[in-house]
C-alpha positions in Angstrom: 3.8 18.4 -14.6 5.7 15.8 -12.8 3.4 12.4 -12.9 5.2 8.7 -11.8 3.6 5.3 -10.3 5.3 3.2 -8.3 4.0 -0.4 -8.5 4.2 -2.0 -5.5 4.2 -6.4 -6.1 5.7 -7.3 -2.8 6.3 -5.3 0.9 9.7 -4.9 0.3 10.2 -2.5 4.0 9.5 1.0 3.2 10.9 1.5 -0.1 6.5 1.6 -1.6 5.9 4.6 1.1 9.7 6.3 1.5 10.0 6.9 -2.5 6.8 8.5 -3.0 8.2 11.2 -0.1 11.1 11.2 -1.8 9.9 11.9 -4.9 7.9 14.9 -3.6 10.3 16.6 -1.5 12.9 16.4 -4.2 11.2 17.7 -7.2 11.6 21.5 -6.4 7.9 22.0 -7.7 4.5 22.8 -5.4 2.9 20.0 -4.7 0.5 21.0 -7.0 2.5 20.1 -9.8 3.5 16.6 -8.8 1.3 13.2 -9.5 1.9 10.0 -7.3 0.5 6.9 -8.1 1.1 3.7 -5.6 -0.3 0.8 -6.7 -0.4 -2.2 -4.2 -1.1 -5.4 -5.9 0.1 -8.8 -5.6 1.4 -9.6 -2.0 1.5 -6.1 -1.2 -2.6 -5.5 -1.3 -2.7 -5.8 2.9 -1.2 -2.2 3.1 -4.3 -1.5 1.5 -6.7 -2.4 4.5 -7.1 -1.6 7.7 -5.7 -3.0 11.1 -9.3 -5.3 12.1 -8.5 -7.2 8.6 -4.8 -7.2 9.7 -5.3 -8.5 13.3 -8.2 -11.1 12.1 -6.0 -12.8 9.0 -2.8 -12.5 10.2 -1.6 -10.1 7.2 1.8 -9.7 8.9 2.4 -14.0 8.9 0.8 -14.6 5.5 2.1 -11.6 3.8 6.0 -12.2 6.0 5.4 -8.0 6.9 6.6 -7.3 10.5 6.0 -4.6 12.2 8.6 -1.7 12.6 8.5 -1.9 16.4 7.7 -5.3 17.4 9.8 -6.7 14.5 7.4 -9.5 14.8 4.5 -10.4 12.2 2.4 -7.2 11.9 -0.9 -7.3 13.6 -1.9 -3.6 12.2 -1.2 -2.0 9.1 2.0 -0.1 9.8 1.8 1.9 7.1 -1.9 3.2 8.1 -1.6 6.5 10.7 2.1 4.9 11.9 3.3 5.3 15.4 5.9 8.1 16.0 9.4 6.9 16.0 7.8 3.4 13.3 10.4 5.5 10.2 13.1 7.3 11.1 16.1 8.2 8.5 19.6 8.6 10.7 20.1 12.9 10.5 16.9 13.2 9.8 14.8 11.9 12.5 10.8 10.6 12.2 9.4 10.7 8.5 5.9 10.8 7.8 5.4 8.2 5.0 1.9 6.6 6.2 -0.6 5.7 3.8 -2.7 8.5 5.5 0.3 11.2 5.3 1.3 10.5 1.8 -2.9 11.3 0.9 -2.7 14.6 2.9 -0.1 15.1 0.3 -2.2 14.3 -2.6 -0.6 9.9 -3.6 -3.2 8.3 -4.5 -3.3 4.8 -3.2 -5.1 1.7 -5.6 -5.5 -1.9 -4.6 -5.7 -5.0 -7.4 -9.1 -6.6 -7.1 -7.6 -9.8 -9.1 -5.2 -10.1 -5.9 -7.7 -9.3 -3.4 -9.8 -12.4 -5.5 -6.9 -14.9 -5.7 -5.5 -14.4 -1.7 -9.3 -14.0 0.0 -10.2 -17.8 -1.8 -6.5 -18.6 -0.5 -7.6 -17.3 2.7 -11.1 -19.1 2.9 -9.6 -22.5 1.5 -7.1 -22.3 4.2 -9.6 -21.8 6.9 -12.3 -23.7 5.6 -14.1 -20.1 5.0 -16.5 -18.8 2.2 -13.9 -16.9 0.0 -16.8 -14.7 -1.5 -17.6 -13.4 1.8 -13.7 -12.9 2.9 -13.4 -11.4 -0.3 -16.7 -8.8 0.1 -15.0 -8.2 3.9 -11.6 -7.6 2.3 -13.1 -4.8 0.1 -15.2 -3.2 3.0 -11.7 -3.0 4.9 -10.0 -1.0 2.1 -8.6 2.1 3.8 -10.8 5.0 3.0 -9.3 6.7 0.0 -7.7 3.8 -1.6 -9.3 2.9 -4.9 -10.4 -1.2 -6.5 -9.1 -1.3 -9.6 -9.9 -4.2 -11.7 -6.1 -5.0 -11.8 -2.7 -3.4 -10.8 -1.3 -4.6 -14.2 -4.1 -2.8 -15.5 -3.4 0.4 -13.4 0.1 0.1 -14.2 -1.1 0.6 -18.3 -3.8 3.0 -17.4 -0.8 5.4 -15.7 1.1 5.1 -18.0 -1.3 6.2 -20.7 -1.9 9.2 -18.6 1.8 10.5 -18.5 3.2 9.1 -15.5 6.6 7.6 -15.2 6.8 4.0 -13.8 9.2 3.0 -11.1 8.8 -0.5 -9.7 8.8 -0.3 -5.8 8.9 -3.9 -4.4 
């Protein structure tokens, strides 16, 4: 009944993971009857892979995403099974908007395989690596549950054709 992606270009803080929530608790419908789409691509596809990929590439430096604690360049995905006390909202206290918290809730996460493509060759040409196999690494790190699509301008149509409402996130 009530259906909306929000595409998710860049890590902008936690606006990608806070508006899904926000979305759901404010709809006045079961959860049942609400759709979430996030879809991470361009310089937001780290959030869609897991802390080893995070610690080994140095996501938080490359991707300029610092950790919520530390507020130094992430070394784990903080968005993946978060710390308590990573998002708090003053009057409200701790708010569960991990990647892994927002699934128990039914978002479904996607991750652009053009972007995973372009930054793993970026990656390997940096580090004198084989951006083939950084790129088949990158994909076995995907969090489980988040989807390759061929492209997030291509999920962003494919939503859309579905009935879901677009909101740009970052």
């Amino acid at each position: 009944k009530h259906r909306i992606a929000f595409d998710v270009t860049h890590p902008n803080e936690t606006m990608p993971f806070a508006w899904p929530k926000v979305f759901l608790i404010t709809n006045g419908a079961a959860a049942k009857d609400c759709s979430v789409v996030v879809i991470l691509r361009h310089d937001a596809i780290p959030y869609a892979m897991n802390n080893d990929l995070w610690a080994k590439y140095k996501f938080g430096e490359l991707f300029k995403i610092n950790d919520p604690l530390t507020k130094a360049p992430a070394v784990r995905n903080p968005f993946w099974e978060p710390k308590t006390g990573d998002y708090t909202v003053p009057g409200i206290g701790n708010v569960d908007i991990g990647i892994n918290q927002l699934m128990q809730e039914g978002v479904l996460f996607c991750a652009c395989d053009v972007a995973i493509t372009v930054f793993s060759a970026v990656t390997a040409a940096g580090m004198n690596g084989n951006a083939a196999e950084i790129k088949k690494e990158w994909e076995a790190g995907l969090l489980p549950g988040v989807q390759l699509v061929p492209s997030g301008v291509w999920a962003v149509g494919r939503v859309q054709e579905h009935g879901c409402s677009y909101c740009f996130a970052g």
